[in-house]
C-alpha positions in Angstrom: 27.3 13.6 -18.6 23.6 14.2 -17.2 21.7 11.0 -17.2 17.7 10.5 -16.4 16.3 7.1 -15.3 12.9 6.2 -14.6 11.8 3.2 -13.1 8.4 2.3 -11.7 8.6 -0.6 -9.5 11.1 -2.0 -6.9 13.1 -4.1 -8.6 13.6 -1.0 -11.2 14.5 0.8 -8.3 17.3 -1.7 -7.1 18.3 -2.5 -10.6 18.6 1.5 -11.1 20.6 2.4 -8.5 23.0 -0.2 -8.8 23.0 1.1 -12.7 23.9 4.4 -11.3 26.9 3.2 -9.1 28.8 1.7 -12.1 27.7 4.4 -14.2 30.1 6.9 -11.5 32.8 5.0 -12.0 33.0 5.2 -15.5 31.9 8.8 -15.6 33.2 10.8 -13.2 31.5 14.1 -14.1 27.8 11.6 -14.1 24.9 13.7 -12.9 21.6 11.7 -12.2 17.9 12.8 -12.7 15.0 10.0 -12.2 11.7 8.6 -10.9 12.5 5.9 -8.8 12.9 5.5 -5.1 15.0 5.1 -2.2 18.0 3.2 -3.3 18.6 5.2 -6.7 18.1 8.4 -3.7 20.9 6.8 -1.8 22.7 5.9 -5.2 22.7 9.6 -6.4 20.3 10.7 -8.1 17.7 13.7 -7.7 13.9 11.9 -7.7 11.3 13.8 -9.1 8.6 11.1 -8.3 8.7 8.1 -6.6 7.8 4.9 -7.8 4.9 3.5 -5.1 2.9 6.7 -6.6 3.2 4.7 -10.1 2.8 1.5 -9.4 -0.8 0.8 -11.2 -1.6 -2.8 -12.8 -4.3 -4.8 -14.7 -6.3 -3.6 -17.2 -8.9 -2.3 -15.0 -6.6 -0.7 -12.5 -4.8 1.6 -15.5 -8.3 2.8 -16.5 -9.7 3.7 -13.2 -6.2 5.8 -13.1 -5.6 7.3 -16.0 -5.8 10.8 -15.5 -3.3 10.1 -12.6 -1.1 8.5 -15.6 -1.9 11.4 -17.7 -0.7 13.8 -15.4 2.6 11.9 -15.0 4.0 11.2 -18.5 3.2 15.7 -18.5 5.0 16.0 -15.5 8.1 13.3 -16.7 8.3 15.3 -20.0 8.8 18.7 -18.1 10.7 17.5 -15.9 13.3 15.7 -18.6 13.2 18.9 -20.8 14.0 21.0 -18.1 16.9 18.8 -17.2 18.1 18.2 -20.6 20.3 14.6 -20.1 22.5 13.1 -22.2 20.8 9.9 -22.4 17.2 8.7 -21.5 17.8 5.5 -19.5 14.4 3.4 -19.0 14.5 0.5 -16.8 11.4 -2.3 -17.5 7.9 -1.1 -16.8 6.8 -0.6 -20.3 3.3 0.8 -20.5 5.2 3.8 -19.3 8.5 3.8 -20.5 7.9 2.8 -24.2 5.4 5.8 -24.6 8.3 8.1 -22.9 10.9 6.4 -25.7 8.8 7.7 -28.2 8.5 11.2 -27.3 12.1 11.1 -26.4 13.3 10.2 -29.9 11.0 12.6 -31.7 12.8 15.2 -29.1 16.5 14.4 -30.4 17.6 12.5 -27.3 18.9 9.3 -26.8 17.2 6.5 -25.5 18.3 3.6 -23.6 16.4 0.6 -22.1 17.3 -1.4 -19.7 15.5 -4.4 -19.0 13.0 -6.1 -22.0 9.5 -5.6 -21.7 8.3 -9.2 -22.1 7.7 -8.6 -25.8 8.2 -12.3 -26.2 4.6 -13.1 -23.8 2.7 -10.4 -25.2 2.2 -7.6 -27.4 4.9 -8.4 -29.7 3.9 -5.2 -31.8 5.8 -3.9 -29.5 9.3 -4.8 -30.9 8.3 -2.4 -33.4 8.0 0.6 -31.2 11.3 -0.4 -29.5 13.3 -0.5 -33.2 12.2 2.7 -34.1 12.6 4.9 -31.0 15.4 3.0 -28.6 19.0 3.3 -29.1 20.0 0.3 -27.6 18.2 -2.2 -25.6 19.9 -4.1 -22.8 18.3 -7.4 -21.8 18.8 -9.6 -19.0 17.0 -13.2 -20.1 19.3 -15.5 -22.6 16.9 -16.4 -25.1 15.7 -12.4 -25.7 18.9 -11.3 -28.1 17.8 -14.4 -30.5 14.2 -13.2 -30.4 15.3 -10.1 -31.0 17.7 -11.0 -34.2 14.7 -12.6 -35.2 13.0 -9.0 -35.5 15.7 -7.4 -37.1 17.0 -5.9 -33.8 20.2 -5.8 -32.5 20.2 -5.9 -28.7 23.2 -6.4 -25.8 22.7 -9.2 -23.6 24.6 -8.5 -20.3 23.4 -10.7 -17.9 21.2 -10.4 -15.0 21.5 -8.1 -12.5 20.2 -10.1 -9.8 23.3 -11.9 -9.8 25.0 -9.1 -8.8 23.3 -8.8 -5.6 23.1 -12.4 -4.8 27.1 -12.9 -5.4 27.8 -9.6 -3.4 25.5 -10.5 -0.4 26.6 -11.2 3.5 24.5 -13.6 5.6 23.2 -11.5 8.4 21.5 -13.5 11.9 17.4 -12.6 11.4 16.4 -12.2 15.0 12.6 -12.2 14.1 12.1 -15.4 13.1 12.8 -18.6 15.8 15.7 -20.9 14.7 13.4 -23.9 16.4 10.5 -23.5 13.9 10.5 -24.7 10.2 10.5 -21.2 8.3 8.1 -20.5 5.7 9.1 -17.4 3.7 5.7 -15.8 2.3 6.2 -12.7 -0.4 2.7 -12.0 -1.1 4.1 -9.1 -3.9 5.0 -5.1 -4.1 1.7 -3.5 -4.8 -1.2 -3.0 -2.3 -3.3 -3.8 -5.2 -1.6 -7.7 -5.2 -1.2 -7.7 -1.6 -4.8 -7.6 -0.3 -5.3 -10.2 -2.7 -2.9 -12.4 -1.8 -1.7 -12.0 1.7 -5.3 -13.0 3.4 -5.1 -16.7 1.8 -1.5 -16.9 3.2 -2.5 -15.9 6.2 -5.2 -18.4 6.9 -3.1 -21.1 5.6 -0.4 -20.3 8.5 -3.4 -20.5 10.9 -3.8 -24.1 10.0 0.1 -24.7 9.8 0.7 -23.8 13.8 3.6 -25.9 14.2 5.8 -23.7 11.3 6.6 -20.4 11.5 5.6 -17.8 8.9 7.5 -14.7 7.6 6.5 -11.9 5.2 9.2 -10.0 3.5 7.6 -6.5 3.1 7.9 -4.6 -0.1 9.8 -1.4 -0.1 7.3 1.1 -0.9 4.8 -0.3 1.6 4.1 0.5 5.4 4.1 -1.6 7.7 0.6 -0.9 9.3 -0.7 -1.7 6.3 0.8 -5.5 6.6 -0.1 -5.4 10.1 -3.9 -4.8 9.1 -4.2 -8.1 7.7 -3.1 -9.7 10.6 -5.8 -11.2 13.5 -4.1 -10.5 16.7 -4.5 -13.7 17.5 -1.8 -14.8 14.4 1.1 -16.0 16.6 3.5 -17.7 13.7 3.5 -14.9 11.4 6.0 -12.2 11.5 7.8 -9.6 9.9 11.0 -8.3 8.0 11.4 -5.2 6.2 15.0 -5.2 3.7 16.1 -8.4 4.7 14.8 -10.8 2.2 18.0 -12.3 1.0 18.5 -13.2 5.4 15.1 -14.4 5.3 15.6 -16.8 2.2 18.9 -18.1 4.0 16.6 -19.2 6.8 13.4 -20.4 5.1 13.0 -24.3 4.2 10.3 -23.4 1.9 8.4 -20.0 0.1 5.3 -19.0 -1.6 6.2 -16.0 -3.7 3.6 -14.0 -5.7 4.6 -14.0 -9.5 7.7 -11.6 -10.4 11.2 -11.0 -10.0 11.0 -12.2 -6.6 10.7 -15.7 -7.6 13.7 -15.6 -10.0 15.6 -14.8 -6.5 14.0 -17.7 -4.4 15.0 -20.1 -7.3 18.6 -18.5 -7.2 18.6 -18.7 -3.5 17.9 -22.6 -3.9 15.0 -22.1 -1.9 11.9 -24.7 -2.4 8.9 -22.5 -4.2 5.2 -22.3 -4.9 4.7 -19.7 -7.4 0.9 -17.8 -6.8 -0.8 -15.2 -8.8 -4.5 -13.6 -8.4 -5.6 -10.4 -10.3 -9.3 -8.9 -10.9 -11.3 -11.4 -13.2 -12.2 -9.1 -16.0 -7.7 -8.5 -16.3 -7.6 -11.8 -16.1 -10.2 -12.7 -18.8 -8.4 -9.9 -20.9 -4.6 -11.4 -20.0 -5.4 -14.9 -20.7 -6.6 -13.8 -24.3 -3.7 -11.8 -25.0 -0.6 -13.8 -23.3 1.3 -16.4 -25.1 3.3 -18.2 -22.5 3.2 -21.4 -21.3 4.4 -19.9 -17.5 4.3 -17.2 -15.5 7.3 -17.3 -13.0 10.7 -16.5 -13.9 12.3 -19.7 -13.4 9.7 -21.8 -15.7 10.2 -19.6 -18.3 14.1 -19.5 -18.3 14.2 -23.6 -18.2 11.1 -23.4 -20.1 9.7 -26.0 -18.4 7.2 -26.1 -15.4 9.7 -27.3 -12.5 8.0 -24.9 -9.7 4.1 -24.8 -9.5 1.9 -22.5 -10.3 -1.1 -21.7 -8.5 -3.0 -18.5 -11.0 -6.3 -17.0 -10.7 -8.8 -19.8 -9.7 -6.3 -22.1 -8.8 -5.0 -20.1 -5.9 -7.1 -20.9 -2.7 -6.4 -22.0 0.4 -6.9 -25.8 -0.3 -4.5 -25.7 -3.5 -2.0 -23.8 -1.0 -1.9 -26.3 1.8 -1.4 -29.0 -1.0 1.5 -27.3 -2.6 2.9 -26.5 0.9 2.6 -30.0 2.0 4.5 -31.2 -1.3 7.1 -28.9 -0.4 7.7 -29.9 2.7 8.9 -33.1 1.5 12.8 -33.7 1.7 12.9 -35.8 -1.4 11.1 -33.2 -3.1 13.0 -29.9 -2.1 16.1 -32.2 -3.1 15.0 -32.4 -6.7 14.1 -28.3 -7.1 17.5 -28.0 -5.5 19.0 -30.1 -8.0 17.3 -28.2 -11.0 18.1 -24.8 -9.6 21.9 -25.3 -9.9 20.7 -25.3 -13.9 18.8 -22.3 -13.3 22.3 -20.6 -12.6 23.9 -21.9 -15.0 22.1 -21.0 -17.7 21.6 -17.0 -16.9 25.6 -16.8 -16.5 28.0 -14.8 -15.1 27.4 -11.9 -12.7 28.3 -8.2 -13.7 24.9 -6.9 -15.5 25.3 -3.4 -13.8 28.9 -3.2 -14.9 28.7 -4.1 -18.3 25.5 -1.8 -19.0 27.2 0.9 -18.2 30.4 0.4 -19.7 28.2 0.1 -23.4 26.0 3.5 -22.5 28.9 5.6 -21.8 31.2 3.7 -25.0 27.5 4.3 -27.2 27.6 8.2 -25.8 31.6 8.5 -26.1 
C-alpha cells in the first residue's frame, strides 16, 4: 500500500520514520511519500519538502508567513493527489495537519493522526474538527483517550514513542565534552526563531559558571555556524554536539531544556532539569489568554504536578537561571527529581508506540 506522512518538526521527523520502519514490516509492498526530513529520508520515504522550511511559530510568526503557508498546504495537496496513498498519516503539528485532514476527507481518503494536538491546553474546538475528518487518532499521553471518551471519540492509546528510542539506545564515549568538568546539558530548542532567544541567556550564564562545562545539543535542521554565531570567541566551556543527545544526557549532571519534547526525554533520562520558555510578547499576551494548563513541560503535565521548574516569558533571565542552576546543583535535590522520575516512567508504560501504530493502520486498511 502507498502511504503519505507529513510532519513538520523534528520529533515528527524521528517519530515518522521510526512509524515507517514498522510499517515495512507489516506491509511488505509499503510505498512512502511525505514531508519530513532526514530520518524518514533514511527510513524510506520520498520527501517532497522538508520540515526546517515549515517550521513557523507564534502567532506573529504564522502571520508574517502566511503566504509561505499558503503556498505549501497548494503544494501538499498536489503533491498527495498526484500520489494517490492509501492512507493520509499526520504526525502532531496541527495548525497544518488538521487543515490537510479536512481536505483529505472531503477527497475520499483516509486519514490517520498520529500524535494529539494538545486539544486538552487549547482550542478544544478542535476535537470537533478531529471527529469529523480523522479516521483514527493515535495518542501517546495516558490521560488523552479519557478526554477523548469524554468528547464522544474513540481514540487508540499506544504508548509513547520515545520509549522506543530510549530502551533501544547504546551508550556511546562523547569526546567533546571533558570527563573532569561537571556537565551541563543546554537545549536551547529546534527553531532559529526559539534559539536566538534563548541560547544568548545560556550563554552568558556559562560565562559566569567557568568552573562547569557547558554543552549544546544542536537541533537537526540547524547549521552549525549558525550556533557558532552566538558564541564570543572567548566562550571556553561551551561546546558542541550534533545527533548525540541521548550521549550527551548520559554525561550531563544537570540540563536546561527549552519547553517541548525534549524535556520529556531529559526527565526519562533521569537527568536533573530547568524547564525555560521565551516567545514574542504580543504571542505571549495572545497564548496566555487562550491556554488552559497549569504547565508547560511534558513531565509537569503527565504527573500533573509542578516537580521541574519553569522559567516562561518574564521569568527567564539570567538571574532566575543561575538560581535554578544553583538549586540543581544540589545532590539532595537531583536525588528527589530522580526519585519522581522513576514515576514519570511508570506511568507513560511500556515501550512499542511505533509497533503497535502500525499494526492498527494496516488492520484499519486490511
Amino acid at each position: 500500500m502507498k502511504y503519505y506522512l507529513i510532519a513538520g518538526e523534528a520529533s515528527g521527523d524521528l517519530h515518522g520514520s521510526n512509524l515507517i520502519k514498522e510499517l515495512q514490516k507489516v506491509d511488505k509492498t509499503a510505498d512512502f511519500c511525505a514531508w519530513g526530513g532526514d530520518l524518514m529520508e533514511e527510513a524510506g520515504a520520498k520527501i517532497q519538502k522538508h520540515y526546517k522550511d515549515l517550521a513557523f511559530m507564534g502567532f506573529v510568526e504564522v502571520l508574517m508567513n502566511i503566504r509561505t503557508i499558503l503556498k505549501n498546504f497548494k503544494i501538499c495537496k498536489k503533491n498527495i493527489l498526484h500520489y494517490q496513498p492509501d492512507a493520509l498519516i499526520l504526525i502532531d503539528y496541527p495548525g497544518f495537519n488538521l487543515r490537510m485532514a479536512k481536505w483529505a476527507k472531503a477527497k475520499g481518503l483516509k486519514v490517520y493522526y498520529y500524535i494529539s494536538p494538545t486539544v486538552w491546553a487549547w482550542k478544544e474546538n478542535r476535537v470537533e474538527t478531529i471527529r469529523n475528518n480523522v479516521d483514527r487518532m493515535f495518542t501517546i499521553l495516558p490521560f488523552e483517550k479519557q478526554f477523548y471518551k469524554d468528547r464522544d471519540f474513540e481514540v487508540d492509546f499506544v504508548g509513547h514513542p520515545l520509549l522506543d528510542h530510549i530502551e533501544n539506545y547504546v551508550a556511546k564515549d562523547l569526546p567533546e565534552v571533558p570527563s573532569e568538568k561537571r556537565i551541563v546539558a543546554l537545549l536551547p530548542g529546534s527553531r532559529k526563531q526559539e534559539i536566538s532567544t534563548i541560547l544568548p541567556t545560556l550563554l552568558e550564564l556559562s560565562r559566569q559558571k567557568e568552573n562547569l562545562h557547558f554543552v549544546i545539543a544542536m537541533a537537526p535542521g540547524q547549521d552549525e555556524k549558525y550556533y557558532k554565531s552566538f558564541i564570543p570567541q572567548d566562550l571556553r566551556n561551551v561546546s558542541l554536539v550534533r545527533n548525540r543527545t541521548y550521549d550527551l544526557f548520559s554525561k550531563a549532571e544537570v540540563a536546561i531544556v527549552t519547553s517541548g519534547t525534549a524535556t520529556l526525554e531529559t526527565g526519562l533520562f533521569k537527568v536533573p532539569q530547568v524547564v525555560v520558555y521565551k516567545t514574542s510578547a504580543i504571542s505571549y499576551a495572545i497564548a496566555k489568554r487562550l491556554v488552559n494548563v497549569k504547565y508547560i513541560s511534558l513531565v509537569n503535565l503527565i504527573l500533573d504536578k509542578g516537580l521541574v521548574r519553569e522559567l516562561i516569558q518574564e521569568e527567564f533571565t539570567l538571574a532566575n537561571c543561575k538560581i535554578e542552576l544553583e538549586n540543581l546543583l544540589d545532590t539532595k535535590r537531583q536525588e528527589t527529581l530522580k526519585l519522581e522520575y522513576e514515576h514519570l516512567h511508570e506511568v507513560l508504560g511500556k515501550a512499542g508506540a511505533s509497533k503497535t501504530t502500525a499494526n492498527l493502520i494496516y488492520k484499519y486498511l486490511t
